[in-house]
C-alpha positions in Angstrom: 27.9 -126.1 60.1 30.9 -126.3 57.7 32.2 -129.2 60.1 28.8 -130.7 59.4 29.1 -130.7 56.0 32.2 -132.5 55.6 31.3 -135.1 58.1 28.1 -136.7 56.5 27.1 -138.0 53.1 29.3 -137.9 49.9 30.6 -134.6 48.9 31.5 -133.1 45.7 35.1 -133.4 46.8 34.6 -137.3 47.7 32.2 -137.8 44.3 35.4 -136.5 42.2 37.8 -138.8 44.4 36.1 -141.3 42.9 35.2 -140.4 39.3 39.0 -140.0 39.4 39.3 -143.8 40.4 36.5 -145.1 38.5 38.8 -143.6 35.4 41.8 -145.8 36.6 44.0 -143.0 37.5 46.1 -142.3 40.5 47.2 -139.2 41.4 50.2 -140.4 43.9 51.6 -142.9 40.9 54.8 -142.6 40.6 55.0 -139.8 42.8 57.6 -139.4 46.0 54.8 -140.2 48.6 57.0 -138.1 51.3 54.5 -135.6 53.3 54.0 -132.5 52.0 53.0 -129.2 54.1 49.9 -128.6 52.7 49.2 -132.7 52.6 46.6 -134.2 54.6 46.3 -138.0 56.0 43.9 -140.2 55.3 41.8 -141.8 58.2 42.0 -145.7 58.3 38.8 -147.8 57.5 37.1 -147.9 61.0 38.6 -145.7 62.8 36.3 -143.4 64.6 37.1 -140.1 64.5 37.8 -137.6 67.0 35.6 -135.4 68.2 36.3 -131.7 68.3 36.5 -129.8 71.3 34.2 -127.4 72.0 35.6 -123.5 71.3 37.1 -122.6 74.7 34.7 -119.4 75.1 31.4 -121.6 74.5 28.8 -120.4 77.3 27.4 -123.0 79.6 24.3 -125.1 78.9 21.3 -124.1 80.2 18.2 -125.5 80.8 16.4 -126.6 77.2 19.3 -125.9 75.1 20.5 -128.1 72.9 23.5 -129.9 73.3 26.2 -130.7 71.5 27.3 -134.2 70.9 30.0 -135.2 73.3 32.2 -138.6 73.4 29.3 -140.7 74.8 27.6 -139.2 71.2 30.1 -139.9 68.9 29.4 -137.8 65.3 28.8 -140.2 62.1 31.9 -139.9 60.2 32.3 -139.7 57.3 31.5 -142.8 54.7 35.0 -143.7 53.4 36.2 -143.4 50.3 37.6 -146.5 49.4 38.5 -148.2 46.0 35.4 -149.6 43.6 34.8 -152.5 43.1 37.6 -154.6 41.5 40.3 -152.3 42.3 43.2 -152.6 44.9 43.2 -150.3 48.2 45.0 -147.4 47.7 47.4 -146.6 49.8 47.6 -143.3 52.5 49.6 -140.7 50.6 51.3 -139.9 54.4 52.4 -142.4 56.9 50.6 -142.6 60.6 51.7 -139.9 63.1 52.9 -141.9 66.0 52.9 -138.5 68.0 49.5 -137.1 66.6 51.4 -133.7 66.5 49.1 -131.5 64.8 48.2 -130.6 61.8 48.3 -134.3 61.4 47.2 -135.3 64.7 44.1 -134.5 66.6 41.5 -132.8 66.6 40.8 -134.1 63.6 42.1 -134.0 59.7 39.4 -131.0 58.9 40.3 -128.9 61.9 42.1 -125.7 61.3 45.3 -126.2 62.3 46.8 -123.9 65.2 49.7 -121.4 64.3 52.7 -122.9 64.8 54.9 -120.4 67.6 58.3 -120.7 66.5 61.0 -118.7 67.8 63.5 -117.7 64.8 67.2 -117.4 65.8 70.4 -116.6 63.9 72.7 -119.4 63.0 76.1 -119.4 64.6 78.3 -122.0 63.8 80.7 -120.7 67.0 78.1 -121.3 69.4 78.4 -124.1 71.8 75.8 -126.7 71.9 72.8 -125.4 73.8 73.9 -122.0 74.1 71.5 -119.4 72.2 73.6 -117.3 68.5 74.6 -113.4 69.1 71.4 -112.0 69.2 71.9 -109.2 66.8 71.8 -105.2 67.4 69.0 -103.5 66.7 69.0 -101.3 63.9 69.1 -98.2 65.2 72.1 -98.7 67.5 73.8 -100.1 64.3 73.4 -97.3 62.6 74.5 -95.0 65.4 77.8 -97.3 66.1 78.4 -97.2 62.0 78.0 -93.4 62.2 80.9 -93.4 65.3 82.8 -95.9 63.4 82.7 -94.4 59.6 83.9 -90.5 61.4 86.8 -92.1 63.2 87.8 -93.9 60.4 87.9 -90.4 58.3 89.9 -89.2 61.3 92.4 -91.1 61.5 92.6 -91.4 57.5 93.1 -87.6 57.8 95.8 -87.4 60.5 97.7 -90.8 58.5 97.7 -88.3 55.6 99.0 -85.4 57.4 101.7 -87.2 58.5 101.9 -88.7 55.4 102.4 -85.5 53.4 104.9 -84.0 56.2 107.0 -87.0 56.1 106.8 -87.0 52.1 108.1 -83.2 51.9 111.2 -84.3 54.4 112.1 -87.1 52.1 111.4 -85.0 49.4 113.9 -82.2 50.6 116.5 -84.6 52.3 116.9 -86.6 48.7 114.4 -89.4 49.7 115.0 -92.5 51.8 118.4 -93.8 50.6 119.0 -90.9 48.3 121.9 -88.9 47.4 122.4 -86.4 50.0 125.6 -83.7 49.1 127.1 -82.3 51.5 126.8 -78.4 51.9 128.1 -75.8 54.5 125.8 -73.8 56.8 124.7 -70.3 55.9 127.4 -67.8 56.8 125.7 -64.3 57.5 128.7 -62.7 59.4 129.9 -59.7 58.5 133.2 -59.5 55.4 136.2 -58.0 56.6 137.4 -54.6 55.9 138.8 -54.2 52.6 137.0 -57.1 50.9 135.3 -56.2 48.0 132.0 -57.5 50.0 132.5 -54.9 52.8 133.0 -52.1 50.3 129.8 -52.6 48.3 127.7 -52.5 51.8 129.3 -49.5 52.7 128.7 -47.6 49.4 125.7 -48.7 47.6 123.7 -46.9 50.2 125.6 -43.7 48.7 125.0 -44.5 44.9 122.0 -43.1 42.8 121.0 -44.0 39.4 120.1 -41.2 37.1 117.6 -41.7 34.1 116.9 -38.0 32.2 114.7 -37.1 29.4 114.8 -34.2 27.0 115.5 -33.1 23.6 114.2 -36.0 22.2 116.4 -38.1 23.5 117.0 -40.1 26.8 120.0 -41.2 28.5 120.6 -43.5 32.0 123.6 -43.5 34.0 124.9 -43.5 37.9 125.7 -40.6 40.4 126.9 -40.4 43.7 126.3 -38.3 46.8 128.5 -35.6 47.6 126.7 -34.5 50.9 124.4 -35.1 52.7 122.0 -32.3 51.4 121.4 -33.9 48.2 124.0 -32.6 45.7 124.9 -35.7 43.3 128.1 -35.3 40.9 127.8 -37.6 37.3 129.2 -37.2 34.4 128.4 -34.1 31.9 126.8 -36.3 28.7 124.5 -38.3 31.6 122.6 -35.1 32.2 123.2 -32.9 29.0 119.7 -34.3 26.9 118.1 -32.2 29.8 120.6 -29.3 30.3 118.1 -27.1 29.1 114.7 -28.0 29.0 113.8 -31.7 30.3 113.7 -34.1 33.4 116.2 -36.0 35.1 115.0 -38.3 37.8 116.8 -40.2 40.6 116.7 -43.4 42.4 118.2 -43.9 45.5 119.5 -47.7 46.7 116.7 -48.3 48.6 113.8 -47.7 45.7 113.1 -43.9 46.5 112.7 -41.4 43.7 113.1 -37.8 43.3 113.5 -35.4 40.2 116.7 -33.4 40.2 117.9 -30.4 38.9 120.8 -29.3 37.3 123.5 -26.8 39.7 125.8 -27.1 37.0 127.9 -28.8 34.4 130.8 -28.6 32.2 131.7 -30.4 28.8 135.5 -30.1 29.1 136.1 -32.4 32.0 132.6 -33.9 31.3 131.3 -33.1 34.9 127.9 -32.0 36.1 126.1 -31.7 39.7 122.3 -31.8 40.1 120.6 -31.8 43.7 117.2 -33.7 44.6 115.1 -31.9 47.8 113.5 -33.8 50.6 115.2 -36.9 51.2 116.5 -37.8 54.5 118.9 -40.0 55.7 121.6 -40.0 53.0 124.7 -41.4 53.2 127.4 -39.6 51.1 130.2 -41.5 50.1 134.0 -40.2 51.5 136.4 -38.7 48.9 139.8 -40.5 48.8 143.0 -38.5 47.2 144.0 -39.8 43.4 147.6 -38.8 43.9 148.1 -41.9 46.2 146.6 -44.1 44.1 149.4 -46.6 42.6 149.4 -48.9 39.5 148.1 -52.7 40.9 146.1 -51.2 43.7 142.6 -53.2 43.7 139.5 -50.8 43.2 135.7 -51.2 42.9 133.3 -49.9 40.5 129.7 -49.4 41.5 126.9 -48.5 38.5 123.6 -49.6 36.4 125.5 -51.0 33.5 122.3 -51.2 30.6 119.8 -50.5 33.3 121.3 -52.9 36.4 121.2 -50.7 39.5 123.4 -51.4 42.1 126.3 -53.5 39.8 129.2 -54.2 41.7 132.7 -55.1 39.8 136.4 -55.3 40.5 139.3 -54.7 39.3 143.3 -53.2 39.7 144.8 -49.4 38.4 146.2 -50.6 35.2 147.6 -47.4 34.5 148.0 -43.3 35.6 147.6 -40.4 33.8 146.2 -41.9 30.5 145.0 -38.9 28.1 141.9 -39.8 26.4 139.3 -37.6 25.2 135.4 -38.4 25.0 132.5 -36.2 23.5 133.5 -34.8 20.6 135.4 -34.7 17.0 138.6 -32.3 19.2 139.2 -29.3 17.0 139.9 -27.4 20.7 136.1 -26.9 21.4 134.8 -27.2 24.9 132.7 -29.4 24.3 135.7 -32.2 23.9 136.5 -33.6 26.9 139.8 -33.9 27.6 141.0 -36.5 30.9 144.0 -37.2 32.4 142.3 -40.4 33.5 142.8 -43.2 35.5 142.9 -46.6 33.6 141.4 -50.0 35.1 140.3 -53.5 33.9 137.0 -53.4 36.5 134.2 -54.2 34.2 132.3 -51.1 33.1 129.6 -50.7 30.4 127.3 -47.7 29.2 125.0 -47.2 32.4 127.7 -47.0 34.7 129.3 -43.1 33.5 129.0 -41.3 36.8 129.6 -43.7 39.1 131.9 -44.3 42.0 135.6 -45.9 41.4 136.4 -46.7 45.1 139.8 -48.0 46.7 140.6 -50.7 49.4 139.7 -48.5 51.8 136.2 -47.5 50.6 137.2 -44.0 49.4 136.0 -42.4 45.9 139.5 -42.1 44.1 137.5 -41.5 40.2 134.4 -40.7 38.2 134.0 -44.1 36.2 133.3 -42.0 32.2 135.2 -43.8 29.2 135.6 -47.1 27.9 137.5 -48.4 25.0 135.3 -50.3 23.0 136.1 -53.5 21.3 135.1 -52.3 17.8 138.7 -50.5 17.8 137.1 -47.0 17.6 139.1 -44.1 20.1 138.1 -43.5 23.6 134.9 -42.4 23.9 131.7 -41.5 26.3 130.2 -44.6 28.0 127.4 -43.5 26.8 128.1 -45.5 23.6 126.7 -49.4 23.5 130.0 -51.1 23.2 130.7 -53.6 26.0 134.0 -53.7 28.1 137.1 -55.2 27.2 138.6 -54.3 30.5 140.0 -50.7 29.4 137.9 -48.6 31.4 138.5 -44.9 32.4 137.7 -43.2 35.8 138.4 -38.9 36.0 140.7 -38.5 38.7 138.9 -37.3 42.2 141.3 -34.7 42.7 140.5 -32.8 39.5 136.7 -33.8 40.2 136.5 -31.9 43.4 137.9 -28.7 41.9 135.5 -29.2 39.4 132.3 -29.8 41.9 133.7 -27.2 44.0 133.0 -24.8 41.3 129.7 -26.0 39.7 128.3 -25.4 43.2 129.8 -21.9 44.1 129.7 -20.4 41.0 127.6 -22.7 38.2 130.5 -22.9 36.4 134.2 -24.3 36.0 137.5 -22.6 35.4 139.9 -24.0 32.7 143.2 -23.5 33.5 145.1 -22.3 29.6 148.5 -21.8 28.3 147.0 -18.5 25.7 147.9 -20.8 22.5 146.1 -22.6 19.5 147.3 -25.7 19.2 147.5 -27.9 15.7 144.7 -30.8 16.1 146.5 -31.8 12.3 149.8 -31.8 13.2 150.5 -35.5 12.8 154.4 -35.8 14.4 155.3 -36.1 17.5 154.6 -33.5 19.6 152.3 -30.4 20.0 152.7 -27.8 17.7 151.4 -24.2 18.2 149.0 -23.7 15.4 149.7 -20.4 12.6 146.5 -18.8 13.4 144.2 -18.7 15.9 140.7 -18.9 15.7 138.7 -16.6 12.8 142.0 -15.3 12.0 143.3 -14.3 15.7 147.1 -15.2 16.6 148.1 -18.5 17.2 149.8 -17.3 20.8 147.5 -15.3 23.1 149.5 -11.2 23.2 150.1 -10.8 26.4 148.8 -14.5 27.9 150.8 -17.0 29.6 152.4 -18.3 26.6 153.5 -15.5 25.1 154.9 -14.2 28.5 157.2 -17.7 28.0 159.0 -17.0 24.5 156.6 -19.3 22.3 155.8 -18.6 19.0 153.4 -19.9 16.6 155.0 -23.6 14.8 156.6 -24.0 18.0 156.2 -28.1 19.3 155.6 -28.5 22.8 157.1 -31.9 23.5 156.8 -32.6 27.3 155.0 -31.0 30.4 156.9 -31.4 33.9 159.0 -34.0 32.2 155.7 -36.1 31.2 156.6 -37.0 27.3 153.6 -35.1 25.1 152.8 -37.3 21.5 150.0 -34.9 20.2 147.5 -31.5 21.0 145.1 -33.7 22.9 148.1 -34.6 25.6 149.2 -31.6 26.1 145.6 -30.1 26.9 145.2 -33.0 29.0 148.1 -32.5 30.7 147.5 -28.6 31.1 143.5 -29.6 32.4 145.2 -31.5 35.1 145.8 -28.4 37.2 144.2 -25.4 38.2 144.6 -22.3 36.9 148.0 -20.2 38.6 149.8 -23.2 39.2 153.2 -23.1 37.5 154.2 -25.7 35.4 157.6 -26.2 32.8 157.4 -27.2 29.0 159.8 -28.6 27.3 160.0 -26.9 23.2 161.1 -27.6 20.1 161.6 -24.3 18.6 160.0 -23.8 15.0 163.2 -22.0 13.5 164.9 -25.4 14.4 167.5 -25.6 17.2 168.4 -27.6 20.2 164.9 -28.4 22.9 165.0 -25.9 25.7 162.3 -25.4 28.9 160.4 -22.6 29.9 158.0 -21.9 32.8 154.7 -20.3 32.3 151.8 -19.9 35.3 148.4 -21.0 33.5 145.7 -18.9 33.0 141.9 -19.6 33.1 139.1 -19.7 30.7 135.3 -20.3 31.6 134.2 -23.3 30.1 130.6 -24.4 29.6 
């Protein structure tokens, strides 16, 4: 019906056409009259047109229906609109199609025209001529080969920075690529030969304790060293003395074990003590060596906790024998002074070491490290003081340190060995002189002791003992504490009444100190 319509009489469409022309105006003027897609071509005057095919799924005829025209029954076409009167033909808007490929072709310039199947292909400028582009992957397999590609490229990001960071920390410790690289000798962890101060220290530290006590107020660290291998522990007297009475004195062994102690006994004249600790296994005492050997020059070790340091090893040579000093007190004859016949060395040794080990060459205990002169000029004193060394350090000889131990263990106390006199702690010349009186108004010279037994008499000035020169009171008792009680020894006196020096034996007494 629609087909109808279009094909007989003047339409709207056509009746606008040519109001539009009667108005003298031409759409196409001056316009590019190329074909356009949605363009249409204009049938020439007298050309019949074609007849549309009838729809492929049209049923048959049949008897008394009607008929549709055919090509012997060619449909009245359309009147054409040409150009009134007057007016010059317009010209088609779209050339002739010499191919009548439609739209533009037959059926007919009304028909619908058929979809156009085109087949879309990617452009590949690679392709030879005739050949089809790379026909793309589908999505999904895309997606699934992007997945595979995006984890191997983390992969092998990872392992390049592995090796990346392993190679960077070799550079980094060799100097670098092209760096300085110094030379430097392999580790060496052989064993040190005997006698080397290295060897010593490995043999003895195991033997060495460190002693911090607490009493009275007061606290006070220092060193110690086994005697045996059931615990007992000599140190110096003013180490443990804050807890003599009422306190605690701990112990720390080399290896980081701690046990309390107790005191087995002590003595303020040769400033020595022994405490014990129970229930440690395994220790190693350390070996007593014999101070009479001991020369001046012979290389020695010191082993303490100088201001807190555990396990401080110095070095150092005998600088001198048989150097009187006294440590603990204002003299005056008490007990309480001690009074040393000590060894003197230049081994470094500061307050925390009193107590400790002075070892030989040969890894033997040869002194009891207790006195240092300090640098403010002051006279021999404790270690217990806070001056530092100036290489004038003071060991008790072993010898008179085993006597000592001996009888702090048997007995709780030590024996002093005595002459029976008061000496002058005034007396300024050279010399000890025997004093007038004695104690609260009690003789100068002991009736019936050792030295009156000799011949001596109060004013008296002892000037030597066994041929050792004496300068003042404190030598001579240091030179009397340096043997035990009944050995005999020979003085050489200056009698009061004036008159040539003469010697006389005597065999020493004892006293109990405390």
């Amino acid at each position: 019906m629609g087909l109808e319509c279009f094909g007989t009489g003047v339409t709207p469409f056509a009746s606008t056409l040519r109001r539009t022309a009667d108005r003298g105006e031409n759409m196409d003027e001056g316009k590019n009259t190329r074909p356009h897609w949605w363009s249409r071509p204009r049938q020439a005057d007298g050309d019949p047109a074609p007849a549309a095919p009838p729809p492929p799924d049209a049923p048959p005829a049949g008897p008394g229906a009607p008929v549709p025209p055919g090509p012997a029954d060619p449909v009245p076409a359309a009147p054409p609109v040409g150009p009134l009167a007057g007016e010059p033909p317009v010209p088609p808007p779209h050339p002739a199609d010499p191919y009548d490929t439609p739209p533009y072709g037959p059926p007919g310039p009304w028909a619908p025209a058929p979809p156009v199947q085109r087949t879309w292909q990617p452009y590949d400028p690679w392709a030879a001529p005739g050949y089809p582009a790379v026909v793309p992957v589908p999505a999904t397999a895309t997606g699934r080969r992007r997945g595979r590609l995006l984890a191997g490229a983390v992969l092998i990001a990872l392992v390049a920075g592995g090796i990346g960071g392993v190679t960077g920390a070799w550079l980094q410790r060799a100097g670098g690529v092209g760096g300085v690289t110094l030379p430097q000798a392999p580790a060496d962890h052989s064993g040190r030969a005997a006698g080397t101060v290295a060897a010593i220290a490995r043999a003895a530290l195991p033997g060495v304790v460190y002693i911090h006590v607490k009493g009275g107020g007061e606290e006070a660290t220092g060193t110690g060293f086994l005697l045996d291998s059931d615990g007992r522990i000599i140190t110096n007297n003013h180490v443990v003395e804050p807890a003599a009475t009422s306190g605690e004195i701990s112990v720390t062994f080399n290896g980081g074990t701690v046990r309390k102690a107790r005191v087995l006994g002590r003595d303020g004249g040769y400033d020595l003590a022994v405490i014990k600790v129970d229930g440690v296994a395994g220790l190693r005492p350390l070996p007593l060596g014999n101070s009479d050997s001991v020369r001046v020059g012979d290389p020695v070790v010191a082993i303490g906790a100088p201001f807190g340091l555990e396990g401080t090893v110095t070095s150092g040579i005998i600088s001198a024998k048989d150097r009187p000093i006294t440590a603990g007190g204002s003299g005056g004859g008490g007990d309480q002074v001690s009074y040393v016949d000590a060894l003197q060395t230049d081994a470094p040794i500061n307050p925390g070491n009193s107590g400790g080990p002075l070892m030989n060459g040969q890894g033997q205990v040869i002194g009891i490290n207790s006195a240092i002169r300090s640098a403010d000029g002051g006279a021999s004193g404790g270690i217990g003081g806070q001056g530092g060394s100036i290489g004038l350090g003071f060991a008790i000889p072993v010898n008179q340190a085993r006597r000592v131990a001996e009888e702090l263990i048997n007995t709780g106390h030590a024996e002093h060995p005595v002459i029976g006199v008061t000496v002058d702690m005034r007396y300024t010349g050279d010399g000890a002189r025997i004093a007038d009186k004695g104690t609260g108004g009690a003789p100068a010279v002991v009736p019936g002791g050792p030295g009156d037994a000799a011949g001596l008499a109060s004013g008296d000035v002892i000037t030597a003992v066994d041929g050792d020169r004496v300068h003042s009171g404190q030598e001579l008792i240091v030179k009397t504490r340096s043997h035990r009680p009944g050995d005999r020894i020979t003085l050489t006196v200056r009698p009061s009444g004036g008159g040539a020096e003469h010697t006389v034996e005597l065999v020493l007494g004892s006293s109990s100190g405390g």
